[in-house]
Backbone as CSV, one residue per row, in Angstrom:
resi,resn,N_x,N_y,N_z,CA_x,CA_y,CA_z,C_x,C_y,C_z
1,UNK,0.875,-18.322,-20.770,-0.529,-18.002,-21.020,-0.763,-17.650,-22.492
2,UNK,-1.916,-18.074,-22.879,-2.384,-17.320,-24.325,-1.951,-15.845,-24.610
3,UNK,-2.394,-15.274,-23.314,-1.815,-13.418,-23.729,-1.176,-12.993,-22.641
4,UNK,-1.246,-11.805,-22.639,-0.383,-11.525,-21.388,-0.985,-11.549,-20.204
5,UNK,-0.933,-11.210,-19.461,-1.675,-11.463,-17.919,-1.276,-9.960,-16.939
6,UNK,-2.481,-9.714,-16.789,-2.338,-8.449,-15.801,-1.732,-8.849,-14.606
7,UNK,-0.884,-7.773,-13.500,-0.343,-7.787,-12.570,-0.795,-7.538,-11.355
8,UNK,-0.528,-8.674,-10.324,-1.000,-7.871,-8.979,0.734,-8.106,-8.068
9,UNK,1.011,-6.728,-7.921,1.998,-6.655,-7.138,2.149,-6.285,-5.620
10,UNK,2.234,-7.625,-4.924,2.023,-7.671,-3.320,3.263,-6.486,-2.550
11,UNK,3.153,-6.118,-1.245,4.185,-5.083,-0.669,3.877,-5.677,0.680
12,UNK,4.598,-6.565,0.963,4.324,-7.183,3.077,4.429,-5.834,3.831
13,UNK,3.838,-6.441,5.031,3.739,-5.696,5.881,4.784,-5.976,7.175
14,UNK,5.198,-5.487,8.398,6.059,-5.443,8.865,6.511,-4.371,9.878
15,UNK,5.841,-3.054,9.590,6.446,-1.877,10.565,7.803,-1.024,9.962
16,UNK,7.542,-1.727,8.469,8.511,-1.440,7.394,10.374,-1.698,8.320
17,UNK,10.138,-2.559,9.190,11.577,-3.107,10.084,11.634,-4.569,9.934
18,UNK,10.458,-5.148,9.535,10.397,-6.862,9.422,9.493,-7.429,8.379
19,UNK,9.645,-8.460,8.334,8.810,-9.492,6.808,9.253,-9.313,5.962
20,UNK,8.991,-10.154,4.936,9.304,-10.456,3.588,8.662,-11.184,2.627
21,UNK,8.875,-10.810,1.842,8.264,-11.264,0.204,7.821,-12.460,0.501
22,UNK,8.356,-13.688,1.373,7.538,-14.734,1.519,6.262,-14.913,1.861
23,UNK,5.272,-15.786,1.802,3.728,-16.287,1.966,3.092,-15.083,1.905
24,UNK,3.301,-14.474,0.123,2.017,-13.812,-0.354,0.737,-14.523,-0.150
25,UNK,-0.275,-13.509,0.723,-1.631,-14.201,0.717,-2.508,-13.559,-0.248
26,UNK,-2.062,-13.172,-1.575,-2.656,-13.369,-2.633,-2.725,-14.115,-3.661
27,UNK,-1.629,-15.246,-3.324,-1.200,-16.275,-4.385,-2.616,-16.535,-5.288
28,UNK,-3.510,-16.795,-4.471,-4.637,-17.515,-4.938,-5.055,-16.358,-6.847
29,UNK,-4.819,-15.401,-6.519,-5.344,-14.455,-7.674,-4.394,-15.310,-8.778
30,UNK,-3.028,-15.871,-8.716,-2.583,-16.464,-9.740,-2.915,-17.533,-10.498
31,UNK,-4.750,-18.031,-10.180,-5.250,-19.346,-10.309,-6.653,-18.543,-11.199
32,UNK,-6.425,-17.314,-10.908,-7.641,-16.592,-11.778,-6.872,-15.275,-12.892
33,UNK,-6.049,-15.998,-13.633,-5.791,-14.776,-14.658,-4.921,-13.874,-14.001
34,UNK,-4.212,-13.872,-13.099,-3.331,-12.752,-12.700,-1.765,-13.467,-12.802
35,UNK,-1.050,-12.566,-12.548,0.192,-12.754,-12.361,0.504,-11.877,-11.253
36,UNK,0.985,-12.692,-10.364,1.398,-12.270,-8.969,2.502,-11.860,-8.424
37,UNK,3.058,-11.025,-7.980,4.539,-10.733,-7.639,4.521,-10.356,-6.252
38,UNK,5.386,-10.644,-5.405,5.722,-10.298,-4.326,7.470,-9.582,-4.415
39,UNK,7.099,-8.821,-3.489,7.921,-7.793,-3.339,9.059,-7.600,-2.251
40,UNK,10.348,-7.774,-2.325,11.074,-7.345,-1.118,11.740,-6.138,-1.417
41,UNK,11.822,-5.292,-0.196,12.164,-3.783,-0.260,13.071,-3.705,1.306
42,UNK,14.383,-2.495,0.877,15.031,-2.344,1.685,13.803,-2.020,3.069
43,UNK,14.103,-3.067,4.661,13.940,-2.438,5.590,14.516,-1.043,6.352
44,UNK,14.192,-0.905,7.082,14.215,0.573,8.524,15.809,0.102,8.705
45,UNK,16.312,-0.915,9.065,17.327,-1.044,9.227,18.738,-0.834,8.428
46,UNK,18.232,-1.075,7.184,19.373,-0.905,6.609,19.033,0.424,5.384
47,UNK,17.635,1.266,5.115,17.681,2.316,4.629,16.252,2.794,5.158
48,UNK,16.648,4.181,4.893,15.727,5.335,5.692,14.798,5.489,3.977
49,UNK,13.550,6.319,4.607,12.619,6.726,3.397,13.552,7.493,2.732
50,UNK,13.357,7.667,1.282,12.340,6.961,0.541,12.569,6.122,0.072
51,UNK,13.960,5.318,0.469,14.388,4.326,-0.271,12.995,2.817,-0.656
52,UNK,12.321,2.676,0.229,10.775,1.676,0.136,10.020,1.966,-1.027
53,UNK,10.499,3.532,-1.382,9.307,3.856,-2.457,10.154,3.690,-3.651
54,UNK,11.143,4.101,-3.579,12.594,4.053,-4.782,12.370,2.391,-5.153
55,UNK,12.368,1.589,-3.959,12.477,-0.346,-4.367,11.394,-0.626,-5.313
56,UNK,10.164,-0.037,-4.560,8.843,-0.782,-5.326,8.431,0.091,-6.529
57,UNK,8.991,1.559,-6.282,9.064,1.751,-8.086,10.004,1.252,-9.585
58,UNK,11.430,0.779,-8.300,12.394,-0.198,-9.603,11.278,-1.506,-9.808
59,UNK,10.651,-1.684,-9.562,10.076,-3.087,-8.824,9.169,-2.874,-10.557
60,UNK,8.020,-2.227,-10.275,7.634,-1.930,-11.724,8.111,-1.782,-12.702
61,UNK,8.963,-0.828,-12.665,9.846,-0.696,-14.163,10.224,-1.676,-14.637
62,UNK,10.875,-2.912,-13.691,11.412,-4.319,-13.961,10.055,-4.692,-14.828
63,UNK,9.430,-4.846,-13.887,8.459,-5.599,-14.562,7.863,-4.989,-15.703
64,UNK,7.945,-3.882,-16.384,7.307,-3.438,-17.709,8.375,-3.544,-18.618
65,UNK,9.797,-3.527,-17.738,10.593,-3.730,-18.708,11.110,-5.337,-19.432
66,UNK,9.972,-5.852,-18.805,10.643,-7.993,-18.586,9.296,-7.867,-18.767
67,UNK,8.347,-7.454,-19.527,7.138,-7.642,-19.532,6.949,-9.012,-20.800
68,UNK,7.139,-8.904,-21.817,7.532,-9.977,-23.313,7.981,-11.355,-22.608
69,UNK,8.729,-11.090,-21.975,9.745,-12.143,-21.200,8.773,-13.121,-20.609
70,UNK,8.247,-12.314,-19.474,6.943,-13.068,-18.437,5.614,-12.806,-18.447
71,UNK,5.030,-12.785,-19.866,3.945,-12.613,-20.523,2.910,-11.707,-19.737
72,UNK,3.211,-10.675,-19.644,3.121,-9.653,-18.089,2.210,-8.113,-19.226
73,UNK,0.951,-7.964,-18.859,0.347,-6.331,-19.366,1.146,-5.897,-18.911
74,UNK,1.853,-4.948,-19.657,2.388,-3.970,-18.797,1.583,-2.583,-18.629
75,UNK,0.484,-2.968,-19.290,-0.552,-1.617,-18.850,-0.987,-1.930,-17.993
76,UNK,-1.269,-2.916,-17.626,-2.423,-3.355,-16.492,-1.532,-3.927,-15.144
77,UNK,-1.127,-3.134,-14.459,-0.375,-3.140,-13.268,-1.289,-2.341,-11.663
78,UNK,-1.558,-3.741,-11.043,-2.472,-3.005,-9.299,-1.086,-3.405,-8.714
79,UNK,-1.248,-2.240,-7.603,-0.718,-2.549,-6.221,-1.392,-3.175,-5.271
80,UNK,-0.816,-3.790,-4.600,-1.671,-4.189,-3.108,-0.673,-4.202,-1.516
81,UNK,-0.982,-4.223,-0.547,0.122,-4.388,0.787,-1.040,-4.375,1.746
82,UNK,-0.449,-4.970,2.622,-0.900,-5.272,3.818,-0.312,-4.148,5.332
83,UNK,-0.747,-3.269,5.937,-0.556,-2.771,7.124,0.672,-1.451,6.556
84,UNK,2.152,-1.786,6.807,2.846,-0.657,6.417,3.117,-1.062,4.684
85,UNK,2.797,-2.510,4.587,2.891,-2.770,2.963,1.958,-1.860,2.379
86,UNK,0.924,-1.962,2.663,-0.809,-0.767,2.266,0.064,0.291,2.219
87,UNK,0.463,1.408,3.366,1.208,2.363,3.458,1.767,2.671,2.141
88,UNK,3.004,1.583,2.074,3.392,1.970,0.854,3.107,1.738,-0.475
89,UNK,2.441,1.372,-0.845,1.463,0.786,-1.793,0.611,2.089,-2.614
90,UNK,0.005,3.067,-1.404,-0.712,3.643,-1.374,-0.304,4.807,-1.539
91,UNK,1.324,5.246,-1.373,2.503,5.978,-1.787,2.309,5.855,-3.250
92,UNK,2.909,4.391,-3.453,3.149,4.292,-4.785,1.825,4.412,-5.925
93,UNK,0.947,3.976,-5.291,-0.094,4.751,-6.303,-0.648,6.355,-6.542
94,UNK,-0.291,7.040,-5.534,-0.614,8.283,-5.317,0.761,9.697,-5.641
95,UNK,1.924,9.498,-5.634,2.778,10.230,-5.083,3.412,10.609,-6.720
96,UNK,3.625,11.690,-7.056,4.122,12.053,-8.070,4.947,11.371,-8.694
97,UNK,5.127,10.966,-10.096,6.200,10.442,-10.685,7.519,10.963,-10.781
98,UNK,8.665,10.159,-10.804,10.191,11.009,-10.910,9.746,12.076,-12.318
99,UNK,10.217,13.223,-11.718,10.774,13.233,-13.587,11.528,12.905,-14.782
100,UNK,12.436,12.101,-13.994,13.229,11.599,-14.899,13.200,10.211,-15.085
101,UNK,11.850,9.151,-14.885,12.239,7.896,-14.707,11.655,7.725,-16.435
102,UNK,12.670,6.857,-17.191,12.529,6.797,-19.028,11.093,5.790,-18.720
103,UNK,10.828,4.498,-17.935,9.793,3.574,-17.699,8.770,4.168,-16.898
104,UNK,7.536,4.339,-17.003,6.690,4.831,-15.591,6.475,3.882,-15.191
105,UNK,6.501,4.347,-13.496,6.183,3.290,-12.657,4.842,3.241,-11.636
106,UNK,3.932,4.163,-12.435,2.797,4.206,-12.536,1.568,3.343,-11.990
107,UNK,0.383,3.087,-11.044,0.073,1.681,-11.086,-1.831,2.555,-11.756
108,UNK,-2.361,0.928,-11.861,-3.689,0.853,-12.705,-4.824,1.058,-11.037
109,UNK,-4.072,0.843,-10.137,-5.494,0.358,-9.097,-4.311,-0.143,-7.478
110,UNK,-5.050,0.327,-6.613,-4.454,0.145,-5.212,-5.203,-0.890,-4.348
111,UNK,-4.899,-1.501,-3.868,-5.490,-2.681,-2.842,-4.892,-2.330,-1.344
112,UNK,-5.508,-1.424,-0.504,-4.642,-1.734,0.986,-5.537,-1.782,1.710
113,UNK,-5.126,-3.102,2.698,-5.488,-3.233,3.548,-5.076,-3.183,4.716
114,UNK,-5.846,-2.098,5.414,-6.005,-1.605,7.073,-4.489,-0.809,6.983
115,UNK,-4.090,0.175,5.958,-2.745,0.569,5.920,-2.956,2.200,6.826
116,UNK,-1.868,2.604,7.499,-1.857,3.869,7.816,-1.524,4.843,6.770
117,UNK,-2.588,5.805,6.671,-2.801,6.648,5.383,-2.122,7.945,6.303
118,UNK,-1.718,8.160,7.736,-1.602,9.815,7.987,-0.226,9.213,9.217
119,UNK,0.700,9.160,8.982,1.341,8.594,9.721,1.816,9.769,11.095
120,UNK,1.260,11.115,10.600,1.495,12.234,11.605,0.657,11.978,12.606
121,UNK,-0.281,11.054,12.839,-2.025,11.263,13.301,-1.675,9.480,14.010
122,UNK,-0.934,8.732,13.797,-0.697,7.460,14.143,-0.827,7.726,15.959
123,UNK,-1.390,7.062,16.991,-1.185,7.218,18.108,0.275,6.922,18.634
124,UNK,0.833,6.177,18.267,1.679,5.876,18.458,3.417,7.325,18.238
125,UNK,3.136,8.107,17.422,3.768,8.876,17.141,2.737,10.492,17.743
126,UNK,2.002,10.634,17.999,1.572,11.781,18.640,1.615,12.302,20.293
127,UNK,2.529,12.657,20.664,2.917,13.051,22.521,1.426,13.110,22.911
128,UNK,1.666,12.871,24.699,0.679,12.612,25.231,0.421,10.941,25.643
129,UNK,-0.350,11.110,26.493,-1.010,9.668,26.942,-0.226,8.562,27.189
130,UNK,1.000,9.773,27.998,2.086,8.630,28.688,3.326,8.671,27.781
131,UNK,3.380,9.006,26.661,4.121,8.549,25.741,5.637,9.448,26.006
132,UNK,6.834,9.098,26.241,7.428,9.874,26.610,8.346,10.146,25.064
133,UNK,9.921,10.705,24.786,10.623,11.226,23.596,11.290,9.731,23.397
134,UNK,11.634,9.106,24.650,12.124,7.774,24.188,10.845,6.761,23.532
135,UNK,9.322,7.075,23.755,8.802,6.102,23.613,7.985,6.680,21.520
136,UNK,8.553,7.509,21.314,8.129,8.727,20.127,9.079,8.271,19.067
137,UNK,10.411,8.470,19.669,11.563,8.030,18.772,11.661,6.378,18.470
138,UNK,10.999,5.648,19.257,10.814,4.246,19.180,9.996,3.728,18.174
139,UNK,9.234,4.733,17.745,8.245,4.260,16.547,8.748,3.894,15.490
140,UNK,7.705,2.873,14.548,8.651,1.975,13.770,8.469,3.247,12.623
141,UNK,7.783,4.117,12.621,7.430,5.366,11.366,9.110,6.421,11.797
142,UNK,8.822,6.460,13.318,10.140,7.234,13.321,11.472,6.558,13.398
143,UNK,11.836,4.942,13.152,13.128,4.451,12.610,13.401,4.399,11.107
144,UNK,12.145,4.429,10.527,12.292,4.811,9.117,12.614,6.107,8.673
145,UNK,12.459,7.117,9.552,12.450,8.425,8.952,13.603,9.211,9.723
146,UNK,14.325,8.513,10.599,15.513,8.619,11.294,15.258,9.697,12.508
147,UNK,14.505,9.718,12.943,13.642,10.396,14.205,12.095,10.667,14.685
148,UNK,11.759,11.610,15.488,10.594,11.750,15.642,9.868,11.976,14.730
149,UNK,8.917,11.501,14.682,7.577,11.838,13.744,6.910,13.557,13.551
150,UNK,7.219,13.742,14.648,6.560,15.249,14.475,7.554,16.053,14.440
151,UNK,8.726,15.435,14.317,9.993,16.525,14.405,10.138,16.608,12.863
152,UNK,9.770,16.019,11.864,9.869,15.827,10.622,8.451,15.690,9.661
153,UNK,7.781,16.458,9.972,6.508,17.040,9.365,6.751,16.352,7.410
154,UNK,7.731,17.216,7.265,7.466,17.165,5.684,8.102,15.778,4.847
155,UNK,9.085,14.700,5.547,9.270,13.367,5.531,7.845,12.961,5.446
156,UNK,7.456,12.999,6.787,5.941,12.499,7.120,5.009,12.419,6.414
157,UNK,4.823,13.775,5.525,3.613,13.511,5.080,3.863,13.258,3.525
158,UNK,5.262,13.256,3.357,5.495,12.326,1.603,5.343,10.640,2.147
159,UNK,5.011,9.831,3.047,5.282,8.744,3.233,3.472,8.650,3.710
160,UNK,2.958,9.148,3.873,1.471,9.468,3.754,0.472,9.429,2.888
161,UNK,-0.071,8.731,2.426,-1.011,8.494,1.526,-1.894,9.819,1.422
162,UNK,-2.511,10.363,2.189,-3.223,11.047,2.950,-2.767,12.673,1.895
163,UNK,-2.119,12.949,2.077,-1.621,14.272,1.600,-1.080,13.747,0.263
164,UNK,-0.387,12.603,-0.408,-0.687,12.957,-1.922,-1.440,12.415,-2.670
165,UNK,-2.771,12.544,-2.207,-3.862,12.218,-3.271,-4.399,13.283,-4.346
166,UNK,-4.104,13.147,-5.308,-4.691,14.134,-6.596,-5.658,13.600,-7.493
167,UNK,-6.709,14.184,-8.211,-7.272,13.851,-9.251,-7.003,12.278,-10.041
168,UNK,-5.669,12.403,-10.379,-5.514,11.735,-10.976,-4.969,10.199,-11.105
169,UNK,-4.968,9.821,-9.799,-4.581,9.012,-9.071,-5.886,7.580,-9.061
170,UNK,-5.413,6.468,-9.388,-6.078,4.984,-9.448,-7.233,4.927,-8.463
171,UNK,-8.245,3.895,-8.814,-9.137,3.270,-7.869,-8.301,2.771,-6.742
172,UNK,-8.786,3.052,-5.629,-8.590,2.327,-4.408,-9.588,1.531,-4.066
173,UNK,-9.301,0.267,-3.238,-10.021,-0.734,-2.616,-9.349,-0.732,-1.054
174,UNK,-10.458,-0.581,0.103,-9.757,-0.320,1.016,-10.256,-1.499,2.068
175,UNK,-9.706,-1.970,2.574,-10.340,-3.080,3.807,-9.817,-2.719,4.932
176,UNK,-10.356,-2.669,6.014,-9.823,-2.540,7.204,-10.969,-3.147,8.520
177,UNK,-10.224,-3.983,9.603,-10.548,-4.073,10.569,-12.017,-2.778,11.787
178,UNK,-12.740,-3.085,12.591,-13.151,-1.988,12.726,-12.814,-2.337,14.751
179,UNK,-12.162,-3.503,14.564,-11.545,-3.873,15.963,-9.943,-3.872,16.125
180,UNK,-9.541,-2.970,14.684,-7.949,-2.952,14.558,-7.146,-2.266,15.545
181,UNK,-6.435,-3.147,16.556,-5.844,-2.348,17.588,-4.246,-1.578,17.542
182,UNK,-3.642,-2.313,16.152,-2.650,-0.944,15.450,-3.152,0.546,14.831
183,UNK,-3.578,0.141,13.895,-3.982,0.982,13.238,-5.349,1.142,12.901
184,UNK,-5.500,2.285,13.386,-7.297,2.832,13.933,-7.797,2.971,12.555
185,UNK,-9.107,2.613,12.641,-10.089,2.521,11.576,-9.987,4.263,10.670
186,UNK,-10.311,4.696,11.396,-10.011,6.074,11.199,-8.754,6.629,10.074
187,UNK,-8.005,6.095,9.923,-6.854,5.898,8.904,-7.331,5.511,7.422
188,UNK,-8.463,4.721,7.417,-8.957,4.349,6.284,-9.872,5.348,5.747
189,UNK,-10.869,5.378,6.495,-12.006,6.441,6.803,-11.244,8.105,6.073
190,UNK,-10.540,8.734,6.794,-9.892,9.624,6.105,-9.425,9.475,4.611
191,UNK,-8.960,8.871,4.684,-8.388,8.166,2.984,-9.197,8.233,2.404
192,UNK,-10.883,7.307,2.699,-11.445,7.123,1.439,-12.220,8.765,1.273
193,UNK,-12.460,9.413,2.434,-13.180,10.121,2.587,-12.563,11.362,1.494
194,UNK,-10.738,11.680,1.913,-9.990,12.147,0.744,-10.347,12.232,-0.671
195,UNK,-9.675,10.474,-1.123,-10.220,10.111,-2.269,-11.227,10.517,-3.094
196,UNK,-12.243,10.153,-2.169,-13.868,10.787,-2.873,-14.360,12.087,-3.081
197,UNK,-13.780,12.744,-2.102,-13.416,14.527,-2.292,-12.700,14.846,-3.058
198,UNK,-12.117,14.236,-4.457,-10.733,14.827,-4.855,-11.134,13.711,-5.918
199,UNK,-12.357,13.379,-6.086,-13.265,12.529,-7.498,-12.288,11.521,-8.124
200,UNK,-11.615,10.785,-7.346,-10.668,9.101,-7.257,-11.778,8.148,-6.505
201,UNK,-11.989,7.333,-7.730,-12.798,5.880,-7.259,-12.027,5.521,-6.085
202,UNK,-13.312,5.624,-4.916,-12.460,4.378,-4.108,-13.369,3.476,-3.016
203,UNK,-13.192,2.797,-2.468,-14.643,1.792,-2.251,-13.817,1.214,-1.001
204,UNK,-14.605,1.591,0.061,-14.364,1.525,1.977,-14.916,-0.126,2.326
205,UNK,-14.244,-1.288,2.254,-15.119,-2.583,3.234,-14.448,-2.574,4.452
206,UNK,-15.466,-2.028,5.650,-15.119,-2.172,7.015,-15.670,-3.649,7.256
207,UNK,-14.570,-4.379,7.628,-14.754,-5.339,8.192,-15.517,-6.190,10.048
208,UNK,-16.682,-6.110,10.050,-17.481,-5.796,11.791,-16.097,-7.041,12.309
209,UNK,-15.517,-6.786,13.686,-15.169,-7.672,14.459,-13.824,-8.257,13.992
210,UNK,-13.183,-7.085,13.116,-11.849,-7.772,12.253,-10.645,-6.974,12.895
211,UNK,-9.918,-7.348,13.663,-8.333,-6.929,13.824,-7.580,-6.323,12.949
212,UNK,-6.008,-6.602,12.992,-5.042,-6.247,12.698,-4.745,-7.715,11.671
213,UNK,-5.006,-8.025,10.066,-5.149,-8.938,9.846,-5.812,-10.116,10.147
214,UNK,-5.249,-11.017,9.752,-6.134,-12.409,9.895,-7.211,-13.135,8.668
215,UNK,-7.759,-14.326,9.434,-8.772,-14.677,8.560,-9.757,-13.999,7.590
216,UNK,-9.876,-13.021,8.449,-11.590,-12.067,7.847,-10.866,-11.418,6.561
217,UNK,-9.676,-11.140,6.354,-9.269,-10.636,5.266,-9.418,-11.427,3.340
218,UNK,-9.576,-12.835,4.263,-9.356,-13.836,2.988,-10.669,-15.024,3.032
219,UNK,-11.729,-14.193,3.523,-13.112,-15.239,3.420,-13.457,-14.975,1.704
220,UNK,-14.289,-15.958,1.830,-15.183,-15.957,0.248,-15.677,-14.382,-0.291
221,UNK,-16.469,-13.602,0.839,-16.809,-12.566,0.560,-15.392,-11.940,0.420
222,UNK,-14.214,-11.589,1.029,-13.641,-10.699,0.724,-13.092,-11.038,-0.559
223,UNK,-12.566,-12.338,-0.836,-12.355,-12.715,-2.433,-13.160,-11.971,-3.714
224,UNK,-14.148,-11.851,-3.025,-15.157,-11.739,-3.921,-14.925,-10.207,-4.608
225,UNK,-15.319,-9.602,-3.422,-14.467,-7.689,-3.108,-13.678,-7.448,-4.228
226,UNK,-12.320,-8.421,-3.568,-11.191,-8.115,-4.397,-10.970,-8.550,-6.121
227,UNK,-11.905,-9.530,-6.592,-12.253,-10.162,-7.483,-12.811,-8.710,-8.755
228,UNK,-13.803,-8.533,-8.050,-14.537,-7.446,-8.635,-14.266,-6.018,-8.505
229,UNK,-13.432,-5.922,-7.898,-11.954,-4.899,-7.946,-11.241,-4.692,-9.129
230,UNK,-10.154,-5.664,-8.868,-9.969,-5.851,-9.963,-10.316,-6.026,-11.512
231,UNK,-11.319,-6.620,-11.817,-11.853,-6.577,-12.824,-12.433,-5.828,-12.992
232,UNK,-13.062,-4.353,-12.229,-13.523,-3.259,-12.887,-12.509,-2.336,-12.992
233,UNK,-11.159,-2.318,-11.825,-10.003,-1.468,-12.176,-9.428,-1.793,-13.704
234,UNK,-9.075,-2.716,-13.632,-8.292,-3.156,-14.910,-8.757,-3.361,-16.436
235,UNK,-9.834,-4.034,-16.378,-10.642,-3.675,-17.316,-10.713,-2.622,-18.332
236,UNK,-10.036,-2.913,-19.807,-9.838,-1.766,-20.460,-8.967,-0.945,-20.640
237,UNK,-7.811,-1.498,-19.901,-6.649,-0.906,-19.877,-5.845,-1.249,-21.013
């Protein structure tokens, strides 16, 4: 490219136990001025939190540090993920920096869509409504965190969007389903509601009649969303 090219760095989704870096469905942003990266990060299976957040913060540093190389802003760095990709995404834009990392791995702007922001509050991890200790410990939040969800409060809520939002923390762009039968609308709703209490840009598109992914995520209008997202996050950086 003539100059460098701002970053959009994808995070799949999965249940943080499955998928991979393959068929980013943001490719298309690489046809409008971006540079696109997709991301693979240790699964549930072979490492426990925080190792997801440890991957996708080497993940940046790489890239600011190979920035010359692959004609890459290295100021101008968004996150984005899809479902537990959002999740962590939404980590990585929010959650304190190491103190000791020499590169920040810092991002400009968050993109998640329909991600669980309170993973304590997930139905799936809260007793009750049938749910027995085998069906608690089965959760894909509690194979990442090497047990129950509520047995581990303070895991929980560092892997939570939800609890580290500060001041100072990026624009969010949030999309979510309002027929999402994983992860309840309500997950978003809190987030932005957070966000905006705690004076962090962040901008709610409930999608009428939209699931757990799919089409409705990648119509013209949502392009559009994300289009003008971006270009007011980044902008000026």
């Amino acid at each position: 490219p003539a100059r460098p090219l701002p970053v959009v760095l994808w995070i799949h989704g999965g249940g943080w136990k499955s998928g991979s870096k393959e068929n980013c469905p943001l490719t298309w942003l690489a046809g409008e001025g971006y540079a696109v990266v997709s991301l693979g990060y240790r699964l549930s299976y072979l490492a426990r939190w925080p190792a997801q957040l440890e991957d996708a913060r080497a993940a940046i540093r790489w890239l600011r540090t190979h920035a010359d190389r692959y004609h890459l802003d290295a100021s101008r760095i968004a996150v984005a993920g899809g479902s537990s990709g959002a999740n962590l995404a939404g980590v990585v834009g929010t959650a304190p920096s190491p103190a000791d990392e020499a590169t920040s791995s810092r991002v400009s702007a968050v993109i998640d869509f329909y991600g669980a922001s309170d993973v304590l509050t997930m139905p799936v991890n809260v007793p009750g409504a049938g749910r027995t200790e085998a069906d608690l410990a089965n959760s894909n939040a509690a194979k990442l965190l090497g047990g129950i969800v509520r047995d581990r409060p303070e895991l929980a809520r560092a892997m939570s969007t939800l609890y580290q939002v500060s001041k100072d923390d990026p624009p969010f762009l949030i999309l979510h389903g309002d027929q999402d039968p994983q992860v309840p609308l309500e997950q978003s709703t809190r987030l932005h509601a957070k966000l905006k209490a705690t004076c962090v840009s962040s901008e709610l598109k409930v999608l009428p009649g939209a699931g757990h992914g799919g089409k409705a995520f990648d119509t013209p209008e949502a392009r559009d969303t994300i289009r003008a997202f971006l270009r007011r996050s980044l902008a000026g950086k």
